[in-house]
N, C-alpha and C positions, 0 to 999 in steps of 0.2 A: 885309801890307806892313811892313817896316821901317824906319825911315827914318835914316840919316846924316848930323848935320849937323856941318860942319868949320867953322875960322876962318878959315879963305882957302882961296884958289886952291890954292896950291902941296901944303899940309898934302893936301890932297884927292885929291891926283891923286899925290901918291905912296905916300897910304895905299890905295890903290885900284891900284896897280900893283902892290903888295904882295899884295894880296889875291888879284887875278887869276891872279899868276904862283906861288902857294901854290897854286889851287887846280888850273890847268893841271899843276903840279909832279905834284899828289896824283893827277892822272889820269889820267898818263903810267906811273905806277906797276902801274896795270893795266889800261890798253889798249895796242897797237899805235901806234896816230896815235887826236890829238882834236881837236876843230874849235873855236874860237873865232869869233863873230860883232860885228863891230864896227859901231860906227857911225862915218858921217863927219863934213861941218860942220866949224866952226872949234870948237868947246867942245874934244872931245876929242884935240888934239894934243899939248898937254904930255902926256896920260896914256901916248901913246903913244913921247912920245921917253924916258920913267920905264921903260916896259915893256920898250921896244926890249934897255936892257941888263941884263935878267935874265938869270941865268944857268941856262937851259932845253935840254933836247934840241928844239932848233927846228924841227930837218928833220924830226920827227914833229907840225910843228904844222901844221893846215891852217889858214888863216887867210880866214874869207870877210865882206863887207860884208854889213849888215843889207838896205843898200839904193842901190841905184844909180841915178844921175842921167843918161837918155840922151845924156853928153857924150863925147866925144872923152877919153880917158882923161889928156892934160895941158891939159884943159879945168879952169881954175880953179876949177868946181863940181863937178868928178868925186872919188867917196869913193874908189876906185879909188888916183887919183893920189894924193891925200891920205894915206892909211893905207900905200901902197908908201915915200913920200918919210918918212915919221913914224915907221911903225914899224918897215916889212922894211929895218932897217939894221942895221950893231952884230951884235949877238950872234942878234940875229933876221933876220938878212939869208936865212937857210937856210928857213926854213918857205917851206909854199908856198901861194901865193895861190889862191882859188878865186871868181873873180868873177864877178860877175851880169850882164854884157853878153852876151847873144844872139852868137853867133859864125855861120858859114855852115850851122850844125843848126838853127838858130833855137830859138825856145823851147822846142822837144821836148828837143835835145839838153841846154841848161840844165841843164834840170828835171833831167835824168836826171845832169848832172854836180853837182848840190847834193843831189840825194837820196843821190849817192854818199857825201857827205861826213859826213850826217848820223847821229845827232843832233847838236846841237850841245850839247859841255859845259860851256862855258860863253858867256854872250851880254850882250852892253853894249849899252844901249839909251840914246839921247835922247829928248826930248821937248819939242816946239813947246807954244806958248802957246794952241795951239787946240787940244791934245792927241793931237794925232798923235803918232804911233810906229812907225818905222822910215819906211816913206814909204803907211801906214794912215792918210790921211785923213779925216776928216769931208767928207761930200759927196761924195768921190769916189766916180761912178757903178760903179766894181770894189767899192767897200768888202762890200757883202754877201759876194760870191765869195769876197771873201778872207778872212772872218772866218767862213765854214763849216768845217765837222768837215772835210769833203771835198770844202777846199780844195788845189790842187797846192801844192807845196811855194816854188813861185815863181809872180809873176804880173806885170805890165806895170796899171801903175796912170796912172792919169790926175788927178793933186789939182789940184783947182777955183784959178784963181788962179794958179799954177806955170810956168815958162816950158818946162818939157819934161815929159813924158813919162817915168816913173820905173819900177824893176824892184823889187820887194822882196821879201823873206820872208812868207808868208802866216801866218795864226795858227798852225795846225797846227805849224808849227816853231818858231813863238816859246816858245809853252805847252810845247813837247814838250823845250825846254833844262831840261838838271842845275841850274844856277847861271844867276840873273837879276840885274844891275843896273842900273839906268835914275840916270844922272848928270843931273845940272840946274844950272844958277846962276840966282841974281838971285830976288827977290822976286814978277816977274809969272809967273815956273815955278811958283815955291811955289808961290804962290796956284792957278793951275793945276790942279794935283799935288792939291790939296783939294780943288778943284770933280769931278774928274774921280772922286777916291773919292767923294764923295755921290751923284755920278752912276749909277756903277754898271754904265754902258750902254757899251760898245765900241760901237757906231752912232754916241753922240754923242761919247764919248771914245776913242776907239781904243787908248789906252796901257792901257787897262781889261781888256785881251786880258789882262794879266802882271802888274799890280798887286798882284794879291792874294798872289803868292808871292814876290814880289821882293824887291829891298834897294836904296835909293833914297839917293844920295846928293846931298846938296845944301850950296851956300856961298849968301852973299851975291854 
């Protein structure tokens, strides 16, 4: 793990959009199309309206959520809404989205439209104060499935305490990203972010699935 620590907000998230949009740059150099995974939440919107105007070949970006909230897509908790309104604007209005709601294929079809997309080259992650990661709870009766070698590539989670019902990325695709960064604020992430390396256990910490190769940015 590496760890990033900025003086503020602002410094963070544009040194982090910089990054991002270097390493997408680097990677459009020798692929076709590359897949970017985001996360939602309110932490990472400035990053996204810093990214929106890179200047990238967009229409070759796919762009998919880490993890999805089963709302209604201009559902104020939908990552969906969130990352379309934040980021596919500007200069990134052309990429195209690859999102994790079940459509009339149901989770077969998903599965088979995010394996399309994958790997992913590069992947932004959050992280809860309980150490979840993307929507890998602690507790949630899926967590096992989904943090098997051979787990599918998508799975419909249930975290304990939650008002819906969530879709996320399974380990196999998180581990299986070129480039990882898990952003955070505030002092009870840090602290977090420390328990969860001692810990060691993806069971009890889930962000523990990518820790160890990642790059973690963190503010007050």
């Amino acid at each position: 793990m590496k760890l990033h620590t900025y003086p503020d907000l602002e410094m963070m998230m544009i040194a982090l959009a910089n990054v991002l949009a270097g390493e997408l740059n680097n990677a459009l150099f020798h692929e076709d199309r590359v897949t970017v995974a985001l996360p939602g939440g309110t932490t990472p919107g400035p990053l996204y309206d810093d990214l929106c105007a890179s200047s990238l070949d967009w229409a070759r970006v796919r762009v998919m959520p880490t993890d999805e909230r089963l709302v209604a897509p201009d559902h104020p908790r939908s990552n969906e809404g969130m990352i379309r309104a934040r980021l596919l604007t500007g200069k990134a209005a052309e990429a195209r989205f690859v999102g994790l709601r079940p459509g009339a294929d149901g989770m077969e079809g998903l599965t088979t439209r995010v394996r399309r997309a994958l790997p992913l080259n590069v992947l932004v992650l959050g992280m809860g104060e309980d150490m979840h990661t993307a929507s890998l709870f602690p507790g949630a009766p899926e967590l096992d499935a989904a943090l098997s070698p051979e787990a599918p590539p998508v799975m419909q989670i249930t975290p304990p305490g939650q008002p819906e019902p969530r879709i996320s990325l399974t380990a196999p695709v998180l581990q299986g990203a070129l480039s990882t960064h898990i952003l955070i604020t505030g002092a009870a992430k840090r602290a977090a972010l420390e328990q969860a390396a001692d810990l060691a256990d993806p069971h009890l910490a889930p962000v523990c699935t990518v820790l160890k190769d990642a790059t973690v940015h963190w503010t007050e």
